[in-house]
NUTORMAR-431333 format. One record per residue: residue number from 1; residue in three letters; x, y, z of N, C-alpha, C, O in turn; chain. Coordinates in steps of 0.05 Angstrom, whole numbers, plus 5000, padded with zeros to 4 digits. Example, Ala and Ser with C-alpha at 12.3 -4.5 7.8 and 13.67 -1.06 7.14 Angstrom:
NUTORMAR-431333
<num: 1	residu: ALA	nu: 5264	nv: 4886	nw: 5156	cau: 5246	cav: 4910	caw: 5156	cu: 5264	cv: 4934	cw: 5156	ou: 5285	ov: 4934	ow: 5169	chaine: A>
<num: 2	residu: SER	nu: 5257	nv: 4955	nw: 5142	cau: 5273	cav: 4979	caw: 5143	cu: 5258	cv: 5001	cw: 5157	ou: 5268	ov: 5023	ow: 5161	chaine: A>
***
This chain:
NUTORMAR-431333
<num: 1	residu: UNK	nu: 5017	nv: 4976	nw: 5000	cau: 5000	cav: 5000	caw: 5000	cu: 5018	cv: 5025	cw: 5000	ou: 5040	ov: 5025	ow: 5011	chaine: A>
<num: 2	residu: UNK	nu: 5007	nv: 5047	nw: 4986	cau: 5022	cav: 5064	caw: 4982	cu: 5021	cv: 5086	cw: 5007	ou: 5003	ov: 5085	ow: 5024	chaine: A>
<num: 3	residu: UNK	nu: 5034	nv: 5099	nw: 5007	cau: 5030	cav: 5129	caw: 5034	cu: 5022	cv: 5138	cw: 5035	ou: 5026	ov: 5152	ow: 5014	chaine: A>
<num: 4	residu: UNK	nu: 4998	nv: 5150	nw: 5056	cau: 4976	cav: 5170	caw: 5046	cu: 4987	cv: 5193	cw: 5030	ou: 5010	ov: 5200	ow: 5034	chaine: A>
<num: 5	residu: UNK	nu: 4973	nv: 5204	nw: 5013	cau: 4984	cav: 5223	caw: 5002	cu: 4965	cv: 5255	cw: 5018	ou: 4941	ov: 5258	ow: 5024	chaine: A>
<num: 6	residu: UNK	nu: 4984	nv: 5270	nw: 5020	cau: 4965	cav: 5303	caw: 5033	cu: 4974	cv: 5319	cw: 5024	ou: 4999	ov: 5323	ow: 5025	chaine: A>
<num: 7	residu: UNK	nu: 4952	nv: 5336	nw: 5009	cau: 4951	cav: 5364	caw: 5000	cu: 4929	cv: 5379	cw: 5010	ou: 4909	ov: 5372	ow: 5023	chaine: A>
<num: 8	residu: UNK	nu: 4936	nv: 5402	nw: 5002	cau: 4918	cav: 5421	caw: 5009	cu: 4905	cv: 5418	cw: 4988	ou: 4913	ov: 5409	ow: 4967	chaine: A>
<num: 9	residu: UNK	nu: 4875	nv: 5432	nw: 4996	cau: 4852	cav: 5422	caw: 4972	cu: 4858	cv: 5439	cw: 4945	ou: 4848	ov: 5432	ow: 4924	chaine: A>
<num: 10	residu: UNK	nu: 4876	nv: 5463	nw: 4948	cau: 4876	cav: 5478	caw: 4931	cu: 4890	cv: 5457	cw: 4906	ou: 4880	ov: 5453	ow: 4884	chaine: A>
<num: 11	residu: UNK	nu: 4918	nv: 5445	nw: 4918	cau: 4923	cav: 5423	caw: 4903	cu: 4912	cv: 5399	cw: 4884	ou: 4918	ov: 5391	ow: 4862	chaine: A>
<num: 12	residu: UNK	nu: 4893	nv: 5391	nw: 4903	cau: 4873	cav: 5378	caw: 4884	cu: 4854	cv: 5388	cw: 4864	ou: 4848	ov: 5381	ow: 4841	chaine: A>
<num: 13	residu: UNK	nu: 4847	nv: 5406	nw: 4879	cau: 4828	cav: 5414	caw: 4850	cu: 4844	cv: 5428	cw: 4831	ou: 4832	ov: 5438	ow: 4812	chaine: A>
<num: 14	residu: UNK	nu: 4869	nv: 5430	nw: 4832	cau: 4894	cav: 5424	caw: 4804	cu: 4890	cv: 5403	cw: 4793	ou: 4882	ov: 5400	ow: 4770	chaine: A>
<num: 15	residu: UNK	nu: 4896	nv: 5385	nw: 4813	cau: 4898	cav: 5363	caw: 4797	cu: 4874	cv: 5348	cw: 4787	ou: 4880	ov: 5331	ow: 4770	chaine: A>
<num: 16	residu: UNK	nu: 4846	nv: 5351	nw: 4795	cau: 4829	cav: 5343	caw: 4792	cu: 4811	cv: 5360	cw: 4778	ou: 4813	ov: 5384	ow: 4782	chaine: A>
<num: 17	residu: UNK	nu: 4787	nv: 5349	nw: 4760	cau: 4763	cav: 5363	caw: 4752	cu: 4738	cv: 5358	cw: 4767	ou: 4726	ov: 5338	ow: 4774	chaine: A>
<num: 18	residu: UNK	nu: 4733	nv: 5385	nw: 4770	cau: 4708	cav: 5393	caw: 4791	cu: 4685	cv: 5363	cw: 4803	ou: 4674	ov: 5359	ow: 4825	chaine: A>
<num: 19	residu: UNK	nu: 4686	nv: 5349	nw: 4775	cau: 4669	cav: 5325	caw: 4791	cu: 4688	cv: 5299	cw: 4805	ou: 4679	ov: 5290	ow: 4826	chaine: A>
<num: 20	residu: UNK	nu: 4712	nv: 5288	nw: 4797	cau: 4729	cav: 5286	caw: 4812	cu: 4733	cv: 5295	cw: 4834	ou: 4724	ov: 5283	ow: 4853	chaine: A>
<num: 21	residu: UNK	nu: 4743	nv: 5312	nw: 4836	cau: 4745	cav: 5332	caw: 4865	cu: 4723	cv: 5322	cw: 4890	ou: 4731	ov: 5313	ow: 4912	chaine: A>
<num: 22	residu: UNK	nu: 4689	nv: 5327	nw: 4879	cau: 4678	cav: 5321	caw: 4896	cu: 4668	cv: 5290	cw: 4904	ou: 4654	ov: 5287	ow: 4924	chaine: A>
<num: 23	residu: UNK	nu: 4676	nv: 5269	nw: 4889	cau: 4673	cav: 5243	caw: 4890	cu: 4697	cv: 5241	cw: 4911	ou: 4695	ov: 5240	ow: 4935	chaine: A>
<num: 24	residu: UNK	nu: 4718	nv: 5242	nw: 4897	cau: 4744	cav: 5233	caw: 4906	cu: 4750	cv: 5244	cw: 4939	ou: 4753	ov: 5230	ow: 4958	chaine: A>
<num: 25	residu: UNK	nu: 4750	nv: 5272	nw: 4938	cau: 4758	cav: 5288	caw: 4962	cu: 4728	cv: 5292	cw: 4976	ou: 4733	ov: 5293	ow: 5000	chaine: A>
<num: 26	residu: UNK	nu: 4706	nv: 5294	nw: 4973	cau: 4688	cav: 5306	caw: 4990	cu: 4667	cv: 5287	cw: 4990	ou: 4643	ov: 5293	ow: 4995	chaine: A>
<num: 27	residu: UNK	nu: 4674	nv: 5261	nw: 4983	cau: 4655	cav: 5239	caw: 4992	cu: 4633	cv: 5234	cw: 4974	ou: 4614	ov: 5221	ow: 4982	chaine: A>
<num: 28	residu: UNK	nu: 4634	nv: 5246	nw: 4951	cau: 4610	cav: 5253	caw: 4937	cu: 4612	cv: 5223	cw: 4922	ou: 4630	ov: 5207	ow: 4923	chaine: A>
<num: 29	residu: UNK	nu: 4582	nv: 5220	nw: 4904	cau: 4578	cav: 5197	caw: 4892	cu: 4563	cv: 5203	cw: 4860	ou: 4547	ov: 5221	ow: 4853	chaine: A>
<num: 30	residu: UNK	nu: 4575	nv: 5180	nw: 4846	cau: 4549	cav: 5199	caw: 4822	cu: 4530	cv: 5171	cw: 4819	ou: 4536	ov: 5150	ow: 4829	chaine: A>
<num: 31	residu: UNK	nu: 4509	nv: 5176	nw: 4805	cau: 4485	cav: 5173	caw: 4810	cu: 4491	cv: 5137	cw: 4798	ou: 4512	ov: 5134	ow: 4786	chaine: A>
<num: 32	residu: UNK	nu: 4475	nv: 5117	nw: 4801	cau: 4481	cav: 5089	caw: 4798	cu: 4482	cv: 5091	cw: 4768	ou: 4475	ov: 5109	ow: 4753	chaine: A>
<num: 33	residu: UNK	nu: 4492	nv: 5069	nw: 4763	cau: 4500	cav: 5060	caw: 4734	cu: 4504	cv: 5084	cw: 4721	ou: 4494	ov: 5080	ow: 4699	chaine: A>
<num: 34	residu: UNK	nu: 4514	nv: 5111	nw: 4722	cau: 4517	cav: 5131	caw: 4706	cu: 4551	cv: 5130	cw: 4703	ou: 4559	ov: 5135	ow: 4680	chaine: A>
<num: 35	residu: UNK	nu: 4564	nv: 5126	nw: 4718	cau: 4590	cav: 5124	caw: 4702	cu: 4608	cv: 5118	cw: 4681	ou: 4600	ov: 5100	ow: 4665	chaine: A>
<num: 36	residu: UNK	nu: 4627	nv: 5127	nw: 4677	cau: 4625	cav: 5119	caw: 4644	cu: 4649	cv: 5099	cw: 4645	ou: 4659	ov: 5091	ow: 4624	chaine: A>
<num: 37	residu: UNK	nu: 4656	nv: 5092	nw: 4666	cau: 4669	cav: 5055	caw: 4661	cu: 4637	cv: 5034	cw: 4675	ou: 4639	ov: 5011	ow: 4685	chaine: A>
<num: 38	residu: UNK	nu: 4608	nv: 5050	nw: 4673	cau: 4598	cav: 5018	caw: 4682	cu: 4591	cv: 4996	cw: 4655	ou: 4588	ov: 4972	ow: 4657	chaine: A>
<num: 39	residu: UNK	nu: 4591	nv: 5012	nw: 4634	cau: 4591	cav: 4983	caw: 4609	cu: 4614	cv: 4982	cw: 4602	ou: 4621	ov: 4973	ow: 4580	chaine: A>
<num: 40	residu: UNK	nu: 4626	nv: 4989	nw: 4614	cau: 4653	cav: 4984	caw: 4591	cu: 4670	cv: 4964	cw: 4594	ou: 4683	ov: 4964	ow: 4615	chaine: A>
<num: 41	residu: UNK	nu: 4676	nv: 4941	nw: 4574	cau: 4691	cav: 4924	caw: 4576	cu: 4729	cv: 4924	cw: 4571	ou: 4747	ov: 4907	ow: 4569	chaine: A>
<num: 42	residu: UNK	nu: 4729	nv: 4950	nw: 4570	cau: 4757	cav: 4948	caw: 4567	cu: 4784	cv: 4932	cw: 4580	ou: 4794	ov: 4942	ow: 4600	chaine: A>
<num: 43	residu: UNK	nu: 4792	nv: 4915	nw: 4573	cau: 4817	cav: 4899	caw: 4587	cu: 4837	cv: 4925	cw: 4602	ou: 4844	ov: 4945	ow: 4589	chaine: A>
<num: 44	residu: UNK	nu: 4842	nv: 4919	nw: 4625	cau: 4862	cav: 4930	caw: 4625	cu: 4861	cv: 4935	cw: 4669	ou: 4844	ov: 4923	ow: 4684	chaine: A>
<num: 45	residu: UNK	nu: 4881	nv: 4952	nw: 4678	cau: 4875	cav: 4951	caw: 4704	cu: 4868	cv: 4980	cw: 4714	ou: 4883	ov: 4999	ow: 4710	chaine: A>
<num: 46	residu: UNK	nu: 4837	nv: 4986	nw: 4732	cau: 4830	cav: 5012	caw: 4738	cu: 4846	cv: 5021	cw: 4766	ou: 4853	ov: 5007	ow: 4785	chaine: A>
<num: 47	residu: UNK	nu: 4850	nv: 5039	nw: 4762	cau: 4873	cav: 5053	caw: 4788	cu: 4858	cv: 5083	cw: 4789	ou: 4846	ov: 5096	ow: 4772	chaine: A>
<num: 48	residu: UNK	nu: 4863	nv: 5090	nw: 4818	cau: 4860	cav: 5110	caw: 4834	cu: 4860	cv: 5136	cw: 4817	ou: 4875	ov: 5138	ow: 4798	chaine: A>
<num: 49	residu: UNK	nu: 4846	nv: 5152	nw: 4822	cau: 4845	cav: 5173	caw: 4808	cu: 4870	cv: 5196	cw: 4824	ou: 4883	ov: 5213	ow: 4811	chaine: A>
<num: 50	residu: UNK	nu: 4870	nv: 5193	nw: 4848	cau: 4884	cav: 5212	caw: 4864	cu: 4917	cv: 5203	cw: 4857	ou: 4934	ov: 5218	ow: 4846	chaine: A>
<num: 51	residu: UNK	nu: 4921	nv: 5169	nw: 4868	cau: 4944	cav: 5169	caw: 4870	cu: 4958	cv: 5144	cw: 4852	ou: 4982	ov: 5140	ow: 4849	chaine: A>
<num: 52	residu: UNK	nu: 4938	nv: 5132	nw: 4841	cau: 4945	cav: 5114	caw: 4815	cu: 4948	cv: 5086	cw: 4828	ou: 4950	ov: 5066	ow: 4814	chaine: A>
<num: 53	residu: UNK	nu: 4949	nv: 5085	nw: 4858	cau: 4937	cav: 5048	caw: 4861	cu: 4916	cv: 5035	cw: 4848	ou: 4893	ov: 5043	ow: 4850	chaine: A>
<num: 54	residu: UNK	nu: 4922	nv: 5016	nw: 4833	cau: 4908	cav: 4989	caw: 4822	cu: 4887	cv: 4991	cw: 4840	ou: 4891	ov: 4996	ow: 4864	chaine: A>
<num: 55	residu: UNK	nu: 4857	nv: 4986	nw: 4827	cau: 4837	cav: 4981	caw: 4850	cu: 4821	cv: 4950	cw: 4834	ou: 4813	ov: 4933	ow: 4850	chaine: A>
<num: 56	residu: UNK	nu: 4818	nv: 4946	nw: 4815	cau: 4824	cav: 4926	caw: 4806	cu: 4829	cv: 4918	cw: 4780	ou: 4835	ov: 4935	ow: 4763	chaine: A>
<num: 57	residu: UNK	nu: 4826	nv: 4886	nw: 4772	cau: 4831	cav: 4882	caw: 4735	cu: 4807	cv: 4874	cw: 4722	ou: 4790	ov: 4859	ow: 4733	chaine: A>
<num: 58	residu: UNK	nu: 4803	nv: 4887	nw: 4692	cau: 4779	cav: 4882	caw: 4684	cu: 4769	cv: 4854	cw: 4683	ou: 4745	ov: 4850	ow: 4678	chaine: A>
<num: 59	residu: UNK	nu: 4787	nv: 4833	nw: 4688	cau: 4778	cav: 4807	caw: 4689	cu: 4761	cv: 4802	cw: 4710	ou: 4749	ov: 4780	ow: 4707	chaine: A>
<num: 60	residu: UNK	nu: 4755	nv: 4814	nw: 4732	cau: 4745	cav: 4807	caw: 4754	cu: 4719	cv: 4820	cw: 4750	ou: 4701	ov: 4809	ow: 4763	chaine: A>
<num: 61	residu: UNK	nu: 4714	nv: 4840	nw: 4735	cau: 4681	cav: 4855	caw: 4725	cu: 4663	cv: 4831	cw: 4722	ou: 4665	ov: 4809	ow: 4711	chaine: A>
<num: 62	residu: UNK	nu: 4648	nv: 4840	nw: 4733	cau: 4621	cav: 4819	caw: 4723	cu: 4598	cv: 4827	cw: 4715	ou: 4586	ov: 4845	ow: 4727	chaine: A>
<num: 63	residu: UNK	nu: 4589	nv: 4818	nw: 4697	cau: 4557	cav: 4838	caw: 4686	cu: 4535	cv: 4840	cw: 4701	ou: 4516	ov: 4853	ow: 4693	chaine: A>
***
């Protein structure tokens, strides 16, 4: 596991876009199945938006 990472928020919302920001940093959620990896079958491994840990591989998706 990697080390927490800490910034000040001004930081993040550099590094992040406004809906990011509030998912990621302020607990926010977006609405069910509206995301735009929930059909998507792409191979490959999804990682953290903040700090780029692996969260998992598309082989493990299930429909």
């Amino acid at each position: 596991m990697k080390q927490k990472i800490v910034k000040p928020d001004d930081e993040w919302r550099e590094q992040l876009d406004s809906k990011q920001f509030r998912i990621c940093r302020q607990k926010g959620t977006e609405a069910p199945f509206t995301g735009e990896y929930n059909v998507t079958k792409t191979d490959g491994v999804y990682r953290c938006t903040c700090c780029g840990e692996a969260l998992f591989d598309s082989a493990s998706k299930y429909d």
